[in-house]
C-alpha positions as CSV (number, residue, x, y, z in Angstrom):
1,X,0.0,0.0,0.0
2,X,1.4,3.7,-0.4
3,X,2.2,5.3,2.1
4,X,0.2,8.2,2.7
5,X,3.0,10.2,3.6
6,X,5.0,9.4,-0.1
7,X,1.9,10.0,-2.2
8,X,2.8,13.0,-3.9
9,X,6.1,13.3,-3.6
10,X,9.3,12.3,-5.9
11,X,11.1,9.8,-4.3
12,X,13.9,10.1,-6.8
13,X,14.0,13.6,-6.5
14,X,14.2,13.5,-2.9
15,X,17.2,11.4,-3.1
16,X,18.8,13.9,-5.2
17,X,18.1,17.2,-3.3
18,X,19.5,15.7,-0.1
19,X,22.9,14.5,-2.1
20,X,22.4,17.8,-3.9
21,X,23.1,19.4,-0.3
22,X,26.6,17.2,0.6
23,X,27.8,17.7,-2.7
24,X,28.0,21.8,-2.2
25,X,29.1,21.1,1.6
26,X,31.7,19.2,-0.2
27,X,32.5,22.2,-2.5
28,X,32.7,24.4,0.1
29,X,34.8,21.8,1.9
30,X,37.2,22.0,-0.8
31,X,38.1,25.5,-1.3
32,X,40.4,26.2,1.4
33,X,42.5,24.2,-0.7
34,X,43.1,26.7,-3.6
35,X,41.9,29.7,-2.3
36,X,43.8,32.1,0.6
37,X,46.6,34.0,0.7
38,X,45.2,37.1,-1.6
39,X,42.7,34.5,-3.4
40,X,44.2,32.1,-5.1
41,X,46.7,29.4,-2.9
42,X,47.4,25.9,-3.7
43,X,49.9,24.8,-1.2
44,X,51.3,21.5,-2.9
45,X,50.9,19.2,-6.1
46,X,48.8,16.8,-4.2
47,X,46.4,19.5,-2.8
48,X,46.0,20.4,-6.0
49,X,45.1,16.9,-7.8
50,X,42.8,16.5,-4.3
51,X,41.2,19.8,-4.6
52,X,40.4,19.9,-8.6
53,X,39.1,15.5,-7.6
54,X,36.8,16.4,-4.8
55,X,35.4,19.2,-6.5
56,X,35.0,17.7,-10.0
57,X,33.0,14.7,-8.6
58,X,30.4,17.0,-7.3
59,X,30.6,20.1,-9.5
60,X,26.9,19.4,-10.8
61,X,25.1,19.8,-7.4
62,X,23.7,23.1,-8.6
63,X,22.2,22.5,-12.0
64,X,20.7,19.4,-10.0
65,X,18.6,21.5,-8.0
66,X,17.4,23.6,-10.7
67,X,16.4,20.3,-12.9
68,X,14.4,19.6,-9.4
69,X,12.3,22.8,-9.1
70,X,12.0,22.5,-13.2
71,X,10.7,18.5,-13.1
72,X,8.2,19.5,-10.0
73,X,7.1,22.6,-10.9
74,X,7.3,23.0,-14.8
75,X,5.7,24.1,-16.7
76,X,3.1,25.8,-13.7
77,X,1.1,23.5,-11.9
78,X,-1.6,27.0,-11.1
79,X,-2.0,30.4,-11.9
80,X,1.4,32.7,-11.7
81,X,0.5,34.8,-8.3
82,X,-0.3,31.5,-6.4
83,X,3.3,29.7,-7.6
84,X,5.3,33.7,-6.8
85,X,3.5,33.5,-3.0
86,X,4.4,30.1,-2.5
87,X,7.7,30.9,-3.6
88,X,8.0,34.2,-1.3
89,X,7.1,32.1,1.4
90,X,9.2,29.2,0.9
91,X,12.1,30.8,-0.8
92,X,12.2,34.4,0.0
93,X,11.5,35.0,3.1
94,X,13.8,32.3,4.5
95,X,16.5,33.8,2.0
96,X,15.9,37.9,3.4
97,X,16.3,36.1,6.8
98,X,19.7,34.7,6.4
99,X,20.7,37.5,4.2
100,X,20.6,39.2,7.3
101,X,22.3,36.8,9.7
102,X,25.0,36.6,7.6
103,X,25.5,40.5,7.3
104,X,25.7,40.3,11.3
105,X,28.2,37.7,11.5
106,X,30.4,38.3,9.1
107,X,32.5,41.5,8.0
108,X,31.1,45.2,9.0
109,X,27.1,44.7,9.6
110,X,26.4,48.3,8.1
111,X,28.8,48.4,4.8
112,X,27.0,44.7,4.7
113,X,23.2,45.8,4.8
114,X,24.2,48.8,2.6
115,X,25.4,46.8,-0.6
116,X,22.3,44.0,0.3
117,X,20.8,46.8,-1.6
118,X,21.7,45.6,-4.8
119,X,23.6,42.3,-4.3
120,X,24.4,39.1,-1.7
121,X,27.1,39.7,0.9
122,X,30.4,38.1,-0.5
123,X,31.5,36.8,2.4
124,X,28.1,34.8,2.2
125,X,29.0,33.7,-1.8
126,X,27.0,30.9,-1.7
127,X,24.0,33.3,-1.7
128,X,24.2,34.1,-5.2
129,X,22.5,31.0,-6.2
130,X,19.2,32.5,-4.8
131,X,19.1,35.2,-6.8
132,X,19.8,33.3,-9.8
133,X,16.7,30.5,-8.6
134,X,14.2,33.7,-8.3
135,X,15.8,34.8,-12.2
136,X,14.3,31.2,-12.8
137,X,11.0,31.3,-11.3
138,X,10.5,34.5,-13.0
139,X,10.6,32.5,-16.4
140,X,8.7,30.1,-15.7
141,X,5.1,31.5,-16.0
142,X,6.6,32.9,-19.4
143,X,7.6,29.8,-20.7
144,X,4.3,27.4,-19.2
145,X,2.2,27.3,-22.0
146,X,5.1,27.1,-24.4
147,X,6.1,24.3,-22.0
148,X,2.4,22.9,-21.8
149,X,2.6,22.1,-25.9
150,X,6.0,21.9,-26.9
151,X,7.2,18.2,-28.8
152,X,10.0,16.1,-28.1
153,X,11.9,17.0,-31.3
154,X,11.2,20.9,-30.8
155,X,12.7,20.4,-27.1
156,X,15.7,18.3,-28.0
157,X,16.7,21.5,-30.8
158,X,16.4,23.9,-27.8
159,X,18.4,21.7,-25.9
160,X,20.8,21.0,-28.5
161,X,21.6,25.1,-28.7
162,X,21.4,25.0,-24.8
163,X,24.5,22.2,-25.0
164,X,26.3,24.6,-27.5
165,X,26.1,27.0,-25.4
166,X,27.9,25.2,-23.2
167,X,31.0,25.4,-24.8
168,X,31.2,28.7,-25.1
169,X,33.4,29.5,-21.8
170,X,35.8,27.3,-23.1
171,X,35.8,28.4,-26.5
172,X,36.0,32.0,-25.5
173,X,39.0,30.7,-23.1
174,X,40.9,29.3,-25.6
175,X,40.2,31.8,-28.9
176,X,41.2,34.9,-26.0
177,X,44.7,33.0,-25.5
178,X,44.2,31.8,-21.4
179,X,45.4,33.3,-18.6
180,X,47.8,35.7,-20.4
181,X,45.5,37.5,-21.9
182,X,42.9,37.2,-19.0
183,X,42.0,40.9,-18.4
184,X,40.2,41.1,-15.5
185,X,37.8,44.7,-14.3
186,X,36.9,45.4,-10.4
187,X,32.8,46.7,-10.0
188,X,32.3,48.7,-6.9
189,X,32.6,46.1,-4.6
190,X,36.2,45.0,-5.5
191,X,34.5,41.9,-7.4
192,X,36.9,41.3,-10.1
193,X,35.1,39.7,-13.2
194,X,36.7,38.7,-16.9
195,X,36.6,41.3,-19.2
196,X,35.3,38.7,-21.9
197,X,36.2,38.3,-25.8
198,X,32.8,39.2,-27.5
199,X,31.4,36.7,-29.8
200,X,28.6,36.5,-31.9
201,X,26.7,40.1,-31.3
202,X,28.4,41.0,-28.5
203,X,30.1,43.9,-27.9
204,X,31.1,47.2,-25.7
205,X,27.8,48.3,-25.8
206,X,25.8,44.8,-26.2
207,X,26.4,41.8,-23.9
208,X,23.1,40.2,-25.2
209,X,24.8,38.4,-28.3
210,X,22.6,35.4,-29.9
211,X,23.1,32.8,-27.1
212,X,22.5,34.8,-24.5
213,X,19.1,33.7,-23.6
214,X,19.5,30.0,-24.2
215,X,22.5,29.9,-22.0
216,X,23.1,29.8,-18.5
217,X,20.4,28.0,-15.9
218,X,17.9,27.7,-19.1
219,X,18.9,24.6,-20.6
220,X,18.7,23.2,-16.7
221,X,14.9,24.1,-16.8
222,X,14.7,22.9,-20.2
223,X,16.7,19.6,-19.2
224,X,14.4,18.7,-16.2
225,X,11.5,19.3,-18.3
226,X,12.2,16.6,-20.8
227,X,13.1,14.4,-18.4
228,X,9.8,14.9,-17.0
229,X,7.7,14.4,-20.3
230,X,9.8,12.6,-22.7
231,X,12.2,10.3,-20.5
232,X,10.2,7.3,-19.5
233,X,11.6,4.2,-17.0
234,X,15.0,3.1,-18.4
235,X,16.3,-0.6,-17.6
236,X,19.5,0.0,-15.7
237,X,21.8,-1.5,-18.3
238,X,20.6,1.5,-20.5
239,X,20.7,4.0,-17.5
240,X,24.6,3.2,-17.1
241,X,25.1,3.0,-20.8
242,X,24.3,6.6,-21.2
243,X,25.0,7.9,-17.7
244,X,28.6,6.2,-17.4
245,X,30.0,8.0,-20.6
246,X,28.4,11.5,-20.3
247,X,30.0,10.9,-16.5
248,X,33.4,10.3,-17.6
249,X,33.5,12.6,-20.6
250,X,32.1,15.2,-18.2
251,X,34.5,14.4,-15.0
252,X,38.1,14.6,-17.2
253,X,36.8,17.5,-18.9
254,X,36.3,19.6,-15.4
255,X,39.1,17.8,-13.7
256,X,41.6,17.8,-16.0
257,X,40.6,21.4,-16.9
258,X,41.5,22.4,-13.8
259,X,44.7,20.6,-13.6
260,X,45.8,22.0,-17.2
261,X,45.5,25.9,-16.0
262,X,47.3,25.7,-12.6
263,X,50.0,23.3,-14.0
264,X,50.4,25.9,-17.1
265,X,50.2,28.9,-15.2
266,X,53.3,27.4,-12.1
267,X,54.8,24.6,-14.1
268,X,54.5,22.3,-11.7
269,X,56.2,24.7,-9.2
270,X,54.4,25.0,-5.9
271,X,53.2,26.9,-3.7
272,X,51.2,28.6,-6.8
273,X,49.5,31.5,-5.2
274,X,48.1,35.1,-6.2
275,X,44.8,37.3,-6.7
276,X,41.4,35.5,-6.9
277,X,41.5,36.3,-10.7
278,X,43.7,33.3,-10.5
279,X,41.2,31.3,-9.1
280,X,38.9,32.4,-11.2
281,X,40.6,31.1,-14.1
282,X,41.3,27.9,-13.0
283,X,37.9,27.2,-12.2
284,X,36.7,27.7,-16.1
285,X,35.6,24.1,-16.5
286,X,34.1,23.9,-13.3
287,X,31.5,26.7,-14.0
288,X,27.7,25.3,-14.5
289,X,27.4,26.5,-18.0
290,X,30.2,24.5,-19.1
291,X,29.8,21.1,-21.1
292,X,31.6,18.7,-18.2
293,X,29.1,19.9,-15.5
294,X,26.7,19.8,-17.9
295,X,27.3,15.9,-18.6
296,X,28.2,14.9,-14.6
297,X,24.0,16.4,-14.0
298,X,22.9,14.1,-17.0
299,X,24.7,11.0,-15.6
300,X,23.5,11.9,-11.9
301,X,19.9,12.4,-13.2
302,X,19.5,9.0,-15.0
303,X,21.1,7.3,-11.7
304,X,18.7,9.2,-9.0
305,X,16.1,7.8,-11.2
306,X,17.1,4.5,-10.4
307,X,15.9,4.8,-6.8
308,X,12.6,3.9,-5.6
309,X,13.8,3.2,-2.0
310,X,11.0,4.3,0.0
311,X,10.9,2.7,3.3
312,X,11.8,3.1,6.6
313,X,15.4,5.2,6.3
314,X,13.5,7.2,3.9
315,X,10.6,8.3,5.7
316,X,12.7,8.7,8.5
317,X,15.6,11.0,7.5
318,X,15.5,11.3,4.1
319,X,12.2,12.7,3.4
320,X,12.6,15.4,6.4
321,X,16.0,16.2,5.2
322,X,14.7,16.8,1.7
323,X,12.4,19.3,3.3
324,X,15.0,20.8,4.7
325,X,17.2,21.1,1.8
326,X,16.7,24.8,1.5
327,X,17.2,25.6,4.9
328,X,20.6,23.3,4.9
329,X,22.0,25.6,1.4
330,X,21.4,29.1,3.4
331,X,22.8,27.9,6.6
332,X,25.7,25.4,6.0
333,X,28.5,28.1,5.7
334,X,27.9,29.6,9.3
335,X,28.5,25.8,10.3
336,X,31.2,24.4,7.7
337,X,33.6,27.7,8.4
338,X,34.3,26.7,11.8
339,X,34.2,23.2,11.2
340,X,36.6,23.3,8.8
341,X,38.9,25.4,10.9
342,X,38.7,23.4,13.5
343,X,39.6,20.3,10.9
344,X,42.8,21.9,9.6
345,X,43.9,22.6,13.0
346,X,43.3,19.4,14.4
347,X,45.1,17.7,11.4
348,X,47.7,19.9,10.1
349,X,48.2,21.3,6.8
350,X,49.5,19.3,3.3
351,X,52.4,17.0,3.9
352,X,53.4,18.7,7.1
353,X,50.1,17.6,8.8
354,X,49.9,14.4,10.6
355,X,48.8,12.2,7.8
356,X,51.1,13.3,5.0
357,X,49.9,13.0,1.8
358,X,46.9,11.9,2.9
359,X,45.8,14.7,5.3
360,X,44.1,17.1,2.7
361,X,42.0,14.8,1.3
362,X,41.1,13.3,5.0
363,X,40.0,17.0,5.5
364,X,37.5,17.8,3.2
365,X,36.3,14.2,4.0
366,X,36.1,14.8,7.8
367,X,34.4,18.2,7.4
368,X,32.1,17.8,4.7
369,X,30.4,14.8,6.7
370,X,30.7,16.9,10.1
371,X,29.5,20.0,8.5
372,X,26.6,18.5,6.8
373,X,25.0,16.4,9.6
374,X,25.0,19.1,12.0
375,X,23.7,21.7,9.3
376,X,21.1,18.9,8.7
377,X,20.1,18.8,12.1
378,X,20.0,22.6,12.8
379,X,18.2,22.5,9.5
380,X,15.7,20.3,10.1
381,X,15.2,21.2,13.9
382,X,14.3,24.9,12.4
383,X,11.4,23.8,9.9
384,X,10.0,21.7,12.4
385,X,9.5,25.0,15.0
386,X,5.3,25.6,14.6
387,X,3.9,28.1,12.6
388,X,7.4,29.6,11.8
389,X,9.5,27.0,10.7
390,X,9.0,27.5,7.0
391,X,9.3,31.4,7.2
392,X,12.9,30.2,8.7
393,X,14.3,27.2,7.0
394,X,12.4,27.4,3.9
């Protein structure tokens, strides 16, 4: 018999929004490994193989939250002011609320509150994936009806620009010459940002060229969409046929992108260190417009589909940490921070701490799995206060 409890949801999805969450603790678990100093600091060669590994593996945990809210909730389910004050509640209010926390805790509360005004707090960087989710939602009651009608073959064309498009990074990489030619331009807030080679209609005074619109987060709405209508149940010898190759393709090209750019930029000397435009760089095939990311979320897709599990573990702790998955994004870096200081000094640093070679990657082991159960629990504990919990924890 179903469980009344299970009717309506996903389980599948479920499963994904709660790996979803470790996979960006394990992110965030991995960047102290190739950023400090004055941004950009890889201490050794094996930090650098760990840090470009663990965050490879997972890079995909963001465009696998967007194919969620897109397989749920695309095209709308009602009108467009019932899905924007379901979202305020569930998504806004939770997100003005840790804006603010975060503003307190970290940096100079008033210059923080002043530039909330027109962006996220950077010490709080994980925030700009909100604004970016609300960009979505806006869409959505645009594209419904298209949605509501569209075919399998007009879908797959979309996508197949949406695919192009995610080349593009690495095309504009390359055809601008790398790094040397990397010109990078500070906003007000001391952000720096690539001054990028235009292509195809872009220009000084036009950075909507013809992929613009079809790039970005799009194809991640598009992508859970057909999954939705035009995916059916695959056997599991065909799920691993396509989800094994599009994984592997996808994982060398961010990993070994990675690898490439700090290995050209320091050959092979370390400690390779500098500004955060270094960083930046590096992290070119690790963005989530870019084709290997863009594989990794197919192959994670087709294997969450896989899952059925239901039962007791399930009901248990995975359905109320799904619930909670918002709440655990917004609050996990006031946890992980600490946790991960308190990691590094407990083991050392590189191949003077007390595992050797193996102490980084112990690490961001030990800290993502610390980190994410206690954010869980805070998390969870939150949603579960009456009458408030969702205004707090999403």
């Amino acid at each position: 018999m179903t469980n009344l409890k299970t009717e309506n949801r996903v389980v599948w999805v479920d499963w994904m929004r709660v790996a979803a969450c470790f996979m960006v603790l394990l992110v965030h678990s991995t960047e102290p490994f190739y950023l400090g100093g004055e941004g950009a600091l890889i201490l050794t060669k094996a930090d650098a193989f760990w840090a470009s590994f663990f965050d490879s593996v997972v890079r995909a945990c963001v465009p696998l939250f967007i194919v969620a809210s897109s397989y749920l909730q695309f095209p709308l389910h009602y009108s467009a002011g019932e899905f924007f004050r379901r979202r305020a509640v569930r998504v806004l209010i939770p997100f003005l609320l840790w804006s603010a926390v975060y503003a307190l805790a970290w940096g100079d509360p008033v210059e923080n509150f002043k530039n909330l005004v027109f962006n996220f707090n950077y010490a709080a960087g994980h925030l700009w994936f909100v604004y970016m989710l609300i960009g979505v939602y806006l869409l959505m009651p645009l594209l419904s009806p298209w949605a509501e009608r569209v075919g399998k073959r007009e879908l797959q064309v979309y996508l197949a620009i949406c695919a192009f498009t995610t080349l593009i990074p690495i095309i504009r990489d390359w055809y601008s010459g790398g790094f040397e030619s990397f010109e990078v331009i500070y906003g007000v807030s001391g952000l720096p940002r690539q001054a990028l080679t235009p292509f195809w209609g872009e220009a000084g005074w036009n950075a909507y060229g013809t992929f613009y619109y079809l790039s970005g987060f799009v194809g991640y709405l598009l992508l859970g969409l057909y999954i939705r209508r035009f995916v059916g149940e695959l056997s599991w010898g065909k799920s691993l046929a396509i989800a094994i190759p599009c994984y592997l393709v996808g994982f060398t090209v961010s990993f070994g992108g990675f690898l490439y750019r700090v290995f050209a930029m320091c050959d092979g000397v370390f400690p390779v260190e500098g500004l955060v435009e270094k960083a930046m760089w590096w992290e070119t095939t690790w963005c989530n417009d870019t084709i290997g990311v863009a594989l990794m979320t197919i192959a994670w897709i087709l294997l969450f589909k896989k899952i059925k599990s239901s039962g007791s573990f399930y009901q248990k702790v995975l359905l109320p940490l799904s619930k909670a998955s918002y709440g655990i994004y917004l609050i996990h870096l006031l946890i992980l921070v600490p946790v991960c200081g308190a990691v590094r000094e407990w083991l050392g640093i590189g191949l003077d701490g007390r595992l050797g070679i193996w102490t980084s990657p112990v690490e961001i082991i030990i800290s993502t799995i610390v980190g994410f159960v206690a954010t869980a629990l805070v998390a969870v504990v939150l949603q579960k206060i009456p009458k408030i919990g969702k205004y707090i924890a999403g």
